[in-house]
Backbone atoms as SQL, in Angstrom:
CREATE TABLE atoms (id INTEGER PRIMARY KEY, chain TEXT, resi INTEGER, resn TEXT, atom TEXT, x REAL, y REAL, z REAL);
INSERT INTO atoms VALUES
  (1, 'A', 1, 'UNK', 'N', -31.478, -27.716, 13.617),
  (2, 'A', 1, 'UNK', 'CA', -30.972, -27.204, 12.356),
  (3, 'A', 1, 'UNK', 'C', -29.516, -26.815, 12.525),
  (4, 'A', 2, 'UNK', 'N', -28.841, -27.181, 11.504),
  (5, 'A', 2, 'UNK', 'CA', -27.392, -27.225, 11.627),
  (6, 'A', 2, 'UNK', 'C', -26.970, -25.909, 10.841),
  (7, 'A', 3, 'UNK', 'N', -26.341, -24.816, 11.091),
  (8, 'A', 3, 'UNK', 'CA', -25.922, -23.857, 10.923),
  (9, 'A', 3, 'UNK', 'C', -24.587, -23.809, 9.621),
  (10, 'A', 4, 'UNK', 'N', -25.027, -23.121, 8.862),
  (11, 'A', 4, 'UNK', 'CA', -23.911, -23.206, 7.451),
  (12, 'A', 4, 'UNK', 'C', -23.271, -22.005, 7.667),
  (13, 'A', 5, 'UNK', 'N', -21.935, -21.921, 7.513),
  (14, 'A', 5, 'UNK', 'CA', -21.630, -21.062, 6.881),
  (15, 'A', 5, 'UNK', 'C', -21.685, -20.160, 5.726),
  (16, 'A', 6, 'UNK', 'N', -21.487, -18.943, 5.779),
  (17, 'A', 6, 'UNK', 'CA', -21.642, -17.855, 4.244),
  (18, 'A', 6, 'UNK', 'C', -20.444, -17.922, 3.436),
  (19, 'A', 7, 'UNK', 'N', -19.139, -17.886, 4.317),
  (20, 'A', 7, 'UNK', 'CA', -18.149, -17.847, 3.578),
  (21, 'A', 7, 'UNK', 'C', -16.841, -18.413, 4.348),
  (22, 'A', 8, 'UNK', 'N', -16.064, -18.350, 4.030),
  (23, 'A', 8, 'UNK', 'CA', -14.358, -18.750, 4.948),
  (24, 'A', 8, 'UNK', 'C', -13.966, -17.452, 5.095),
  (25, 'A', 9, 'UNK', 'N', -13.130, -16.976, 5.912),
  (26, 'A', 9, 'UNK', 'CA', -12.471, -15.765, 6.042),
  (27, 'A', 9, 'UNK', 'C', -10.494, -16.714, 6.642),
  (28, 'A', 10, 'UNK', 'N', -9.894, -16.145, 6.310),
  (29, 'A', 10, 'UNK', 'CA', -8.590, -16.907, 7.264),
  (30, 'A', 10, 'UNK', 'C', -8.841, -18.094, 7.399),
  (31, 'A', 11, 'UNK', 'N', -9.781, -19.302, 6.886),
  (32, 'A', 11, 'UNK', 'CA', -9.464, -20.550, 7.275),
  (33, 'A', 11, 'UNK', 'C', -10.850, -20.660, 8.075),
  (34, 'A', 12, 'UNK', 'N', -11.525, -19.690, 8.728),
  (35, 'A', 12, 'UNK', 'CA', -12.544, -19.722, 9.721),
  (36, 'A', 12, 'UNK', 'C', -13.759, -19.228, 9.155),
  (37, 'A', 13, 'UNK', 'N', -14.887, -20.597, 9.555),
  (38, 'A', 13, 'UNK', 'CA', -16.462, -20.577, 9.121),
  (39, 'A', 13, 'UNK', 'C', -16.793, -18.601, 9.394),
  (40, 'A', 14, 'UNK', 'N', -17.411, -17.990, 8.747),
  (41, 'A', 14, 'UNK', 'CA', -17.939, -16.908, 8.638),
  (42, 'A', 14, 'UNK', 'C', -19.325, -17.295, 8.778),
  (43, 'A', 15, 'UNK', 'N', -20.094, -16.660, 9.672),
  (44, 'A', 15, 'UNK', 'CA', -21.672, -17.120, 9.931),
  (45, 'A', 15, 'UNK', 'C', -22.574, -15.548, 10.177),
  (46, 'A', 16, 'UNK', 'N', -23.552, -15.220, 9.318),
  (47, 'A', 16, 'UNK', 'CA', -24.802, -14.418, 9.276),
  (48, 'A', 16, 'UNK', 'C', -24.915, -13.891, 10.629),
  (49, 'A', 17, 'UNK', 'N', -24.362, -12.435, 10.425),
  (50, 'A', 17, 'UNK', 'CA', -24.220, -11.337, 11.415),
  (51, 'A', 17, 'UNK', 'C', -22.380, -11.223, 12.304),
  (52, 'A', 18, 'UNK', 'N', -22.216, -12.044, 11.611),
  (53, 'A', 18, 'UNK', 'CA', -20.534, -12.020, 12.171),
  (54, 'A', 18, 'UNK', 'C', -19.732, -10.309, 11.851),
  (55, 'A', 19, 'UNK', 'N', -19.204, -9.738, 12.352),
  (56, 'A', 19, 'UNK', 'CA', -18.353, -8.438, 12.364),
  (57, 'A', 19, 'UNK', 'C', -16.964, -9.080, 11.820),
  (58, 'A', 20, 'UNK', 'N', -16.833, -8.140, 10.729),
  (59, 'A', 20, 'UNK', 'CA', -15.387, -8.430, 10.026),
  (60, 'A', 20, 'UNK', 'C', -15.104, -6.880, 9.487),
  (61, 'A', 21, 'UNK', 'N', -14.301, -6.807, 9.403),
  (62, 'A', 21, 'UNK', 'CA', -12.952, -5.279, 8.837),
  (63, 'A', 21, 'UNK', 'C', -12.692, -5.670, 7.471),
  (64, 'A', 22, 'UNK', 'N', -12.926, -3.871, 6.817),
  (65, 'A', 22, 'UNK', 'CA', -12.413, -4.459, 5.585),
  (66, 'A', 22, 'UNK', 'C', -11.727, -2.936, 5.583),
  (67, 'A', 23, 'UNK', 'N', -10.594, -2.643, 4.335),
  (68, 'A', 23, 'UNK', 'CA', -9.837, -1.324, 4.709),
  (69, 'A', 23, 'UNK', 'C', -9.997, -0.676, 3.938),
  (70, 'A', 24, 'UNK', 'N', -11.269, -0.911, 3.187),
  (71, 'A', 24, 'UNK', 'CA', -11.518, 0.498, 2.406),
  (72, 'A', 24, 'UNK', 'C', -12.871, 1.465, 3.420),
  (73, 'A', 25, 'UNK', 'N', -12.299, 1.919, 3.916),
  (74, 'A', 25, 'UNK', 'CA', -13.432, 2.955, 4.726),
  (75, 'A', 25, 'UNK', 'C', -14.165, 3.559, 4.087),
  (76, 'A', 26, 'UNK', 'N', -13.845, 4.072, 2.403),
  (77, 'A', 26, 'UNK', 'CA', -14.967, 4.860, 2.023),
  (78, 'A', 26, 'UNK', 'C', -15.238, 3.957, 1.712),
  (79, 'A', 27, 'UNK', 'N', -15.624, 3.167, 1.298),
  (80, 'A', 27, 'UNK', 'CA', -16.514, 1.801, 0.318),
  (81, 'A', 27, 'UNK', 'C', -17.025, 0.938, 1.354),
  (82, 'A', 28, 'UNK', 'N', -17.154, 0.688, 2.719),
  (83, 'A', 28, 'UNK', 'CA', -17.762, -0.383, 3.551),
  (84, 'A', 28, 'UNK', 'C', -17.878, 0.324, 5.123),
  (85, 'A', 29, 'UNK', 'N', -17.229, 1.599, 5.297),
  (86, 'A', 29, 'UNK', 'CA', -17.058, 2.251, 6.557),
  (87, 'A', 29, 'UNK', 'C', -15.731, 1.555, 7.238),
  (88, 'A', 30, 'UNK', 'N', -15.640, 0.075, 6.919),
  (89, 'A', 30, 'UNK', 'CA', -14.487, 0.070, 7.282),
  (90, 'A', 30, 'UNK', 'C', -14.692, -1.297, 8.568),
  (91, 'A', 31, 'UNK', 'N', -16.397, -1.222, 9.034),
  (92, 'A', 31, 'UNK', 'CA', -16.826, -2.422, 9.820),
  (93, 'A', 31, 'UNK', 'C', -18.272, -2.880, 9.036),
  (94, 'A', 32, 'UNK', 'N', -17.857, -4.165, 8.633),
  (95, 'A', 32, 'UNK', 'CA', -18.893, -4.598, 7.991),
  (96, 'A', 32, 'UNK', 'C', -19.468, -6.040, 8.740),
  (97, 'A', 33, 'UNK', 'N', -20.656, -6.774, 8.577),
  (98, 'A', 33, 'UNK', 'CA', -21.432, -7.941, 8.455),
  (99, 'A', 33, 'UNK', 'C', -21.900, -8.492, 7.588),
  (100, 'A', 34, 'UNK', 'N', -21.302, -9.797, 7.900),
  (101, 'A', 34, 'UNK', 'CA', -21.545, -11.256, 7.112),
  (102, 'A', 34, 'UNK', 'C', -23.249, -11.294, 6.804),
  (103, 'A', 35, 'UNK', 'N', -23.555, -11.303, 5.772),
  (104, 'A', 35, 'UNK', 'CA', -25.137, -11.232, 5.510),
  (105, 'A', 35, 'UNK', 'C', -25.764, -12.186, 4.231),
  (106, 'A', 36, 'UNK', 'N', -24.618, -12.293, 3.094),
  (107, 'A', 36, 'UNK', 'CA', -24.834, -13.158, 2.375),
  (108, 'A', 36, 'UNK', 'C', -23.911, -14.106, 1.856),
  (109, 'A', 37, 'UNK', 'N', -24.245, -15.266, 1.332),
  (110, 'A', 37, 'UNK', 'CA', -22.998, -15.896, 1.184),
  (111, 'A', 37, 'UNK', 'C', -21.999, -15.833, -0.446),
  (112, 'A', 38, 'UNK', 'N', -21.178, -16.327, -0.152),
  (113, 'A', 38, 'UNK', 'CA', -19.953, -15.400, -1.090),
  (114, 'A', 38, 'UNK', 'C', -20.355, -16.438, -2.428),
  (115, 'A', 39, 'UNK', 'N', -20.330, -15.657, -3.553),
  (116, 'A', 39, 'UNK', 'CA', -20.591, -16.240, -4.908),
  (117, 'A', 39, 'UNK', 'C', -18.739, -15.762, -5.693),
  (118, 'A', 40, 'UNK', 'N', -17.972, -17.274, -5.519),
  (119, 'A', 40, 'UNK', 'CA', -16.509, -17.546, -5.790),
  (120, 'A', 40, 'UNK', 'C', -16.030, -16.479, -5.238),
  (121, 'A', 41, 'UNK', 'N', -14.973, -15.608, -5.390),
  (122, 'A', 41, 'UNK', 'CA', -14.049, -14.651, -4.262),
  (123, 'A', 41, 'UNK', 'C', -14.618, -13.508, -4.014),
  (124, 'A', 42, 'UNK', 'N', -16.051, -13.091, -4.248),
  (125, 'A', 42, 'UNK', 'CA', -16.459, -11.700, -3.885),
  (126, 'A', 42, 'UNK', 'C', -18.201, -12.340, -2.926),
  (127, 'A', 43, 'UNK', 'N', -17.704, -11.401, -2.400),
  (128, 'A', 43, 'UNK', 'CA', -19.567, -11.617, -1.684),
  (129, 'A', 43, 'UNK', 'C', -19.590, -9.726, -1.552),
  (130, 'A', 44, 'UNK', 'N', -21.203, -10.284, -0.761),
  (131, 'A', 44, 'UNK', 'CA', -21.874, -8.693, -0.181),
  (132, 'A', 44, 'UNK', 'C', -22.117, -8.918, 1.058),
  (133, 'A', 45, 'UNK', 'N', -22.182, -7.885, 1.411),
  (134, 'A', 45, 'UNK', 'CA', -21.715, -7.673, 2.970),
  (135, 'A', 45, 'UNK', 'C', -22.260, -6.463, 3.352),
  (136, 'A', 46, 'UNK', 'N', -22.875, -6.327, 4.814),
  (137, 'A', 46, 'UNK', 'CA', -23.426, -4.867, 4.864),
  (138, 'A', 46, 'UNK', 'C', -22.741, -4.235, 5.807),
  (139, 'A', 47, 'UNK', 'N', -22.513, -2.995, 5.272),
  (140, 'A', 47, 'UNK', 'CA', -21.808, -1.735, 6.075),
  (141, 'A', 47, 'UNK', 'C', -22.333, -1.794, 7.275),
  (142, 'A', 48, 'UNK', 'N', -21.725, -1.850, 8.216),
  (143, 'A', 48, 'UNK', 'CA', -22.359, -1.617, 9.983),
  (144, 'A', 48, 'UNK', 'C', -22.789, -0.455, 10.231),
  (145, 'A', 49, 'UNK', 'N', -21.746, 0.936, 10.050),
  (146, 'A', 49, 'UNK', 'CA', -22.334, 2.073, 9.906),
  (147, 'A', 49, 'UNK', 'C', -22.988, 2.528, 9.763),
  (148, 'A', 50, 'UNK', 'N', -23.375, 2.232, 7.940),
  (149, 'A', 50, 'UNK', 'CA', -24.406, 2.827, 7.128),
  (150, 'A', 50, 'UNK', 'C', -25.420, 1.737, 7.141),
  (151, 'A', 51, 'UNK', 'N', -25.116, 0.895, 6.642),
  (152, 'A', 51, 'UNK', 'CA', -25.871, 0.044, 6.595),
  (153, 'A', 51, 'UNK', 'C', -25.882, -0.256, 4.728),
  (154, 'A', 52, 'UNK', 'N', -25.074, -0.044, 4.079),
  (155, 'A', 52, 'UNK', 'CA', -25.060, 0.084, 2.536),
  (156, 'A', 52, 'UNK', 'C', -24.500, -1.484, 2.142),
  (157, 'A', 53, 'UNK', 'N', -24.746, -1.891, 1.544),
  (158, 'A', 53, 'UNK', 'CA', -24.125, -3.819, 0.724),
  (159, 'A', 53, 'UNK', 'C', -23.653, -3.212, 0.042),
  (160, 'A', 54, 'UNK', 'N', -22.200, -3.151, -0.133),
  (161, 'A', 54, 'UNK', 'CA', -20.925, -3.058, -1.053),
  (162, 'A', 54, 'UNK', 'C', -20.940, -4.767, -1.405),
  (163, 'A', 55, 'UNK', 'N', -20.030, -4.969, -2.337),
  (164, 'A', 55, 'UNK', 'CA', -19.672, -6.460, -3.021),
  (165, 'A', 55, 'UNK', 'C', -18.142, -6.293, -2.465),
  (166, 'A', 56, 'UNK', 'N', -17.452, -6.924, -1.843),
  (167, 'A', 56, 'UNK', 'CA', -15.772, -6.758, -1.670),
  (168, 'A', 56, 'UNK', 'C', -15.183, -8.385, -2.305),
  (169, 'A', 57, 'UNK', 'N', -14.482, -8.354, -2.105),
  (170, 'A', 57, 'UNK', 'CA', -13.077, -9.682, -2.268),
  (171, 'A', 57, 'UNK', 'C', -13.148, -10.497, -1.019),
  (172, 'A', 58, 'UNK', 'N', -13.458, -11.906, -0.877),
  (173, 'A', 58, 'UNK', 'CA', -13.184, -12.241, 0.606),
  (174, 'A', 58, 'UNK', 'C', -12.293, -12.159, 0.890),
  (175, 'A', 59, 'UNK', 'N', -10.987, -12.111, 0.191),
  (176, 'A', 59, 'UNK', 'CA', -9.398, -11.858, 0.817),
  (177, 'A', 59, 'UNK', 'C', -9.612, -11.026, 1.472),
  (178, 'A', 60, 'UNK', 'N', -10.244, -9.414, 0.827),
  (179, 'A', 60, 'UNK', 'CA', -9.617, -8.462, 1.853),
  (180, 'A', 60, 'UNK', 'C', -10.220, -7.840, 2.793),
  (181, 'A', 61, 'UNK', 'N', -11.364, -9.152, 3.496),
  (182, 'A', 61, 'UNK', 'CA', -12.002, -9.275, 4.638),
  (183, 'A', 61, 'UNK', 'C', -11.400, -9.891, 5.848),
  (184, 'A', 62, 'UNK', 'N', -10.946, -8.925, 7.223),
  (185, 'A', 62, 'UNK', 'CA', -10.430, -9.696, 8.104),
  (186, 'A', 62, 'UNK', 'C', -10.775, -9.978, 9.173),
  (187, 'A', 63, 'UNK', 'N', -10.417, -10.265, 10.103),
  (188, 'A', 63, 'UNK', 'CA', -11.390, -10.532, 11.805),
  (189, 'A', 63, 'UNK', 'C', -10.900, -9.328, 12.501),
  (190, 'A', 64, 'UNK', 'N', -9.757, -8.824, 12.410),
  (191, 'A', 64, 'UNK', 'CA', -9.631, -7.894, 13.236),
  (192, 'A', 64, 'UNK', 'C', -9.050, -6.842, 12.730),
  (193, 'A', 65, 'UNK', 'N', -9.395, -5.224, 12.793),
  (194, 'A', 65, 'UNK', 'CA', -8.570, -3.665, 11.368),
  (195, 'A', 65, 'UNK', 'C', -7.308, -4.019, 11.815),
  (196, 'A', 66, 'UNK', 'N', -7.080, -3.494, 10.713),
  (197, 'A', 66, 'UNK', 'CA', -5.716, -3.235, 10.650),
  (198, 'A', 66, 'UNK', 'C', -5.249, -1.980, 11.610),
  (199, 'A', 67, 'UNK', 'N', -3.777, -1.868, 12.274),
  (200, 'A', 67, 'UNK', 'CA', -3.298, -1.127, 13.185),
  (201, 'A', 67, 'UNK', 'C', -3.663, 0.141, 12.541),
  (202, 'A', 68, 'UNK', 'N', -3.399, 0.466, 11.397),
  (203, 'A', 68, 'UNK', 'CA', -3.567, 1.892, 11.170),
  (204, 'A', 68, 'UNK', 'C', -5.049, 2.583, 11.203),
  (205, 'A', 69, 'UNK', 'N', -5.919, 1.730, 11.007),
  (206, 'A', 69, 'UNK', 'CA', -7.553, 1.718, 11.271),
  (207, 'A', 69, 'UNK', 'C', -7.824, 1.778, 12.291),
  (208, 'A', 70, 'UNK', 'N', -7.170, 2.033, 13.915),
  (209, 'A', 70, 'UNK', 'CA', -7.670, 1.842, 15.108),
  (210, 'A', 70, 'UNK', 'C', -7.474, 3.622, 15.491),
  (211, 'A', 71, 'UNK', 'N', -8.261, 4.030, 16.454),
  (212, 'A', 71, 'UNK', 'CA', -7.495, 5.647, 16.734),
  (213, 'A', 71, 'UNK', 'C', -6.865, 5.248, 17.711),
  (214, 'A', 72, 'UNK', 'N', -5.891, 6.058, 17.221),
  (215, 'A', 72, 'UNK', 'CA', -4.293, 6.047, 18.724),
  (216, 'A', 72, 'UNK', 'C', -4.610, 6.259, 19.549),
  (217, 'A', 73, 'UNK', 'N', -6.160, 6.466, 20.117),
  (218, 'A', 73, 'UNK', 'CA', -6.432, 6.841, 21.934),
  (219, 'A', 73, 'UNK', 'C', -6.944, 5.978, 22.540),
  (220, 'A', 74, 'UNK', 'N', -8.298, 5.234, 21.994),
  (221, 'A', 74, 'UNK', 'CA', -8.972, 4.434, 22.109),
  (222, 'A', 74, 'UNK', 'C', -8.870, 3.344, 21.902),
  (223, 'A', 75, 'UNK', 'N', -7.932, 3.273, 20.449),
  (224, 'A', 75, 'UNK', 'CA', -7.855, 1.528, 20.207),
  (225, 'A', 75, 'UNK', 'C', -8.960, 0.940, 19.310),
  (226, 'A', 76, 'UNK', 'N', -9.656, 2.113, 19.202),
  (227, 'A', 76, 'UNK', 'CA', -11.217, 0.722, 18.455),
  (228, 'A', 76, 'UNK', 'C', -11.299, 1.661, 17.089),
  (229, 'A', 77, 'UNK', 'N', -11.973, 0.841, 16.048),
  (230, 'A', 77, 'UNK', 'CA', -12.077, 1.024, 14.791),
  (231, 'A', 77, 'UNK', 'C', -12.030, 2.381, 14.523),
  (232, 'A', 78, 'UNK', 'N', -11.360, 3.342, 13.480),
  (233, 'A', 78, 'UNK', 'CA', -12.181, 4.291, 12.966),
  (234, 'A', 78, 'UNK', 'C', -12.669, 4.300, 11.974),
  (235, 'A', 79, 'UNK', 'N', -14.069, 4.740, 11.602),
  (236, 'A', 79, 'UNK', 'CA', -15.021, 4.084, 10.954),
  (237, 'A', 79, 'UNK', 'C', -15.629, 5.301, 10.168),
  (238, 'A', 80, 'UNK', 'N', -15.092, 6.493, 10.080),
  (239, 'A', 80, 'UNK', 'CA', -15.471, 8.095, 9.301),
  (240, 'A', 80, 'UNK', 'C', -14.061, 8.592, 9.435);
């Protein structure tokens, strides 16, 4: 069985359970998964955190946060 993609992100197949950043932290935590596939420029996607399906924009889904989303010590997402 040949594996479909859900959506494009940047040009690149998005596939069911993939980790993507989105920068609204209150509305998605901020690390979300690819879970369903995108119906024209919005899909749903589930919060990693919480675990909540927000609907976002695939634009403003990316592969990796944005610099200001990382903590200055650690480097990795902040996600609260």
């Amino acid at each position: 069985m040949k594996w479909q993609p859900l959506f494009y992100v940047d040009g690149i197949p998005v596939f069911k359970g993939q980790r993507l950043y989105h920068h609204n932290i209150n509305l998605t935590g901020g690390i979300v998964l690819a879970e369903f596939p995108a119906e024209g420029e919005m899909v749903t996607v589930r919060s990693d955190p919480s675990g909540a399906v927000p609907t976002v924009r695939v634009s403003e889904l990316k592969w990796t946060p944005a610099a200001e989303e990382l903590c200055p010590t650690c480097r990795r997402p902040i996600t609260a």
